[in-house]
Each structure stands twice: as structure tokens, then as C-alpha cells.
C-alpha positions as CSV (number, residue, x, y, z in Angstrom):
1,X,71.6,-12.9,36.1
2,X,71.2,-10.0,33.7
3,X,70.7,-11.7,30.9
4,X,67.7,-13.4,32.9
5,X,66.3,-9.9,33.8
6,X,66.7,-8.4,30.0
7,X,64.7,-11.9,29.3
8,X,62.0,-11.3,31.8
9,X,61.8,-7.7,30.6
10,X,61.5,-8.7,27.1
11,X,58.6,-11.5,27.9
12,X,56.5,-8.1,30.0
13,X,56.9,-6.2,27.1
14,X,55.7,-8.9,24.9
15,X,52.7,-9.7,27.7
16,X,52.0,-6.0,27.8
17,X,51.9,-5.7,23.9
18,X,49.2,-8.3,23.9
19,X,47.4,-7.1,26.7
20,X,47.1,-3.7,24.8
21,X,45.9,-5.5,21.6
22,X,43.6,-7.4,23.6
23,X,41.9,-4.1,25.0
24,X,42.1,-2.7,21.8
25,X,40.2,-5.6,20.2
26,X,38.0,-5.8,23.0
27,X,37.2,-2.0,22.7
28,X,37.0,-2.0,19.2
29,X,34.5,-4.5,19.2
30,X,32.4,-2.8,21.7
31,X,32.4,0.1,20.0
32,X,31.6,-1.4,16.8
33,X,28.2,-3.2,18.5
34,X,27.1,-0.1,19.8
35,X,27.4,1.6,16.4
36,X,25.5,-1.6,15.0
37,X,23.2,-1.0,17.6
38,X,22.4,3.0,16.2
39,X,22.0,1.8,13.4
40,X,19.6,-0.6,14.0
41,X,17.4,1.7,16.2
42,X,17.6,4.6,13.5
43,X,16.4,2.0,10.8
44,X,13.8,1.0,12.9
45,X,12.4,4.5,13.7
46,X,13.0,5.5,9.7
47,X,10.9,2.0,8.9
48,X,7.9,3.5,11.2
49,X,7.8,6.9,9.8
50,X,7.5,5.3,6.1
51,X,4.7,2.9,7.8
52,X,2.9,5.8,9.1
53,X,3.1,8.1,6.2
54,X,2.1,4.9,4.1
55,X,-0.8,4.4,5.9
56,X,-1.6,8.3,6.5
57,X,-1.7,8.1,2.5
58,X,-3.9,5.6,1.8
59,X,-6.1,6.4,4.5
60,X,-6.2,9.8,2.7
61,X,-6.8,8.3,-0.9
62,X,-9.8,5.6,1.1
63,X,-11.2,9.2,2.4
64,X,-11.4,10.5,-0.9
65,X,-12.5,7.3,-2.9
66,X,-15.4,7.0,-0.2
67,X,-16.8,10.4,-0.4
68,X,-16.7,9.8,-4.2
69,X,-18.9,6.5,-3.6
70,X,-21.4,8.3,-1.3
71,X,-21.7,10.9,-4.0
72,X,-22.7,8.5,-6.8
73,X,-25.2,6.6,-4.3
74,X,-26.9,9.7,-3.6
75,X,-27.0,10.0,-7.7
76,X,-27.9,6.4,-7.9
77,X,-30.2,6.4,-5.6
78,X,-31.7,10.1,-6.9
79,X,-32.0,8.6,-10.6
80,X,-33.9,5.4,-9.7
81,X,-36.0,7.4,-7.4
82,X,-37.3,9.5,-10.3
83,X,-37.4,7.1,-13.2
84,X,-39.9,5.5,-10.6
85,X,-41.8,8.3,-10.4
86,X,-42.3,9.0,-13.5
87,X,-44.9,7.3,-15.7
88,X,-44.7,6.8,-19.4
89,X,-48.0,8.1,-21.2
90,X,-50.5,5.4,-21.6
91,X,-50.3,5.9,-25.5
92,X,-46.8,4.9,-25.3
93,X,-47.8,1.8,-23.4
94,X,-50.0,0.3,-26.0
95,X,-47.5,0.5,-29.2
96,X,-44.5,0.1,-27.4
97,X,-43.6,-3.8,-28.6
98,X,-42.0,-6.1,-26.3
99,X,-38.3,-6.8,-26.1
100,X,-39.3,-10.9,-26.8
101,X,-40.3,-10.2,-30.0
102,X,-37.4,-8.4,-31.0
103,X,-35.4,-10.9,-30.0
104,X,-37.6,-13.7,-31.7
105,X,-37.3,-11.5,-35.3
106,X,-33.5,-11.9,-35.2
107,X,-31.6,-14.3,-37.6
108,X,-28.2,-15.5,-36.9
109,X,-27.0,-14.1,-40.0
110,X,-28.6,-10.3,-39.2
111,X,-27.9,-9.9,-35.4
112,X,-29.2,-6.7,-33.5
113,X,-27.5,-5.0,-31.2
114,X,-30.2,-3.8,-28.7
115,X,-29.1,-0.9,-25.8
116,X,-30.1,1.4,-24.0
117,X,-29.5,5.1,-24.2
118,X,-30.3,7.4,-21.4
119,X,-29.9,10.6,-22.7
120,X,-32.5,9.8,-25.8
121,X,-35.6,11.0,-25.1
């Protein structure tokens, strides 16, 4: 009858052993999907700061490259306004000779270049 008691002993020890082992896995893996879970949240909250400071950037750069458009529509606009109001002299009027016959004088072998220069007065 002893020997069946040191037996039974032996098997609780065993089913205690594995009882432990269980918890520990169990706890171990609890652990562990809280930890996954941190670390999903923190990535999460890192991936929306680099979004908003992203977007506050461009937003800032859009700012800029808009103020820069306004400012050369106002120029634009300033430039056409005044080459309107202005008037060539008649004199000019009558010698100037038309662009079509410019255009008719040139050869393929002699092309010319034709532009126009602003700042020549």
C-alpha cells in the first residue's frame, strides 16, 4: 500500500508540474498579447503624428506656393493692364511691317528666329 501512495504522490507531482507549465504558458501568452497590443497602439499614435506633421508641411509649402501665385497675378495682371494703356505713336504704326510678311521672306535654307524681348525698348 505504500508503494501505491509513493505512486499516487509521484502522478500529483507530475499533474502539478503540468498544471504550473500550463499557467505559465497561459500567462506568458497573455502577457505577450498585451505587449503586442502596446505596441500596436504606440505605432498607431507615432503613424498619426507623421500624418499630421506631413500634412501640416505641405499645407505650409501650398501656403507659401499660393501667396507666390497671387503675387505674380497681381504682376500679371498689372503688366497687361499697362501695355493696354499705352499706345504706340502713330508714326510707329505706319512703318511698322507686319509679322506675315516676315514670315513669307523666309527660305527654308535661311530660317529666322523671330521673339520677343520685353526689356528692349
Amino acid at each position: 500500500m505504500e508503494a501505491e501512495q509513493i505512486k499516487a504522490m509521484q502522478l500529483m507531482d507530475q499533474v502539478r508540474a503540468e498544471a504550473a507549465r500550463m499557467v505559465d504558458k497561459t500567462e506568458i501568452v497573455r502577457q505577450s498579447r498585451l505587449r503586442a497590443d502596446q505596441i500596436i497602439a504606440e505605432a498607431q499614435t507615432k503613424a498619426r503624428q507623421i500624418i499630421n506633421q506631413s500634412e501640416d508641411f505641405i499645407d505650409g509649402k501650398l501656403a507659401g506656393f499660393e501667396i507666390v501665385l497671387e503675387r505674380l497675378i497681381k504682376t500679371t495682371h498689372s503688366g497687361r493692364e499697362r501695355l493696354s494703356s499705352q499706345s504706340l505713336p502713330s508714326a510707329l504704326l505706319e512703318n511698322a511691317t507686319p509679322v506675315e510678311d516676315y514670315a513669307a521672306e523666309a527660305t527654308d535654307e535661311e530660317p529666322r528666329d523671330f521673339f520677343f524681348d520685353q526689356d528692349v525698348n
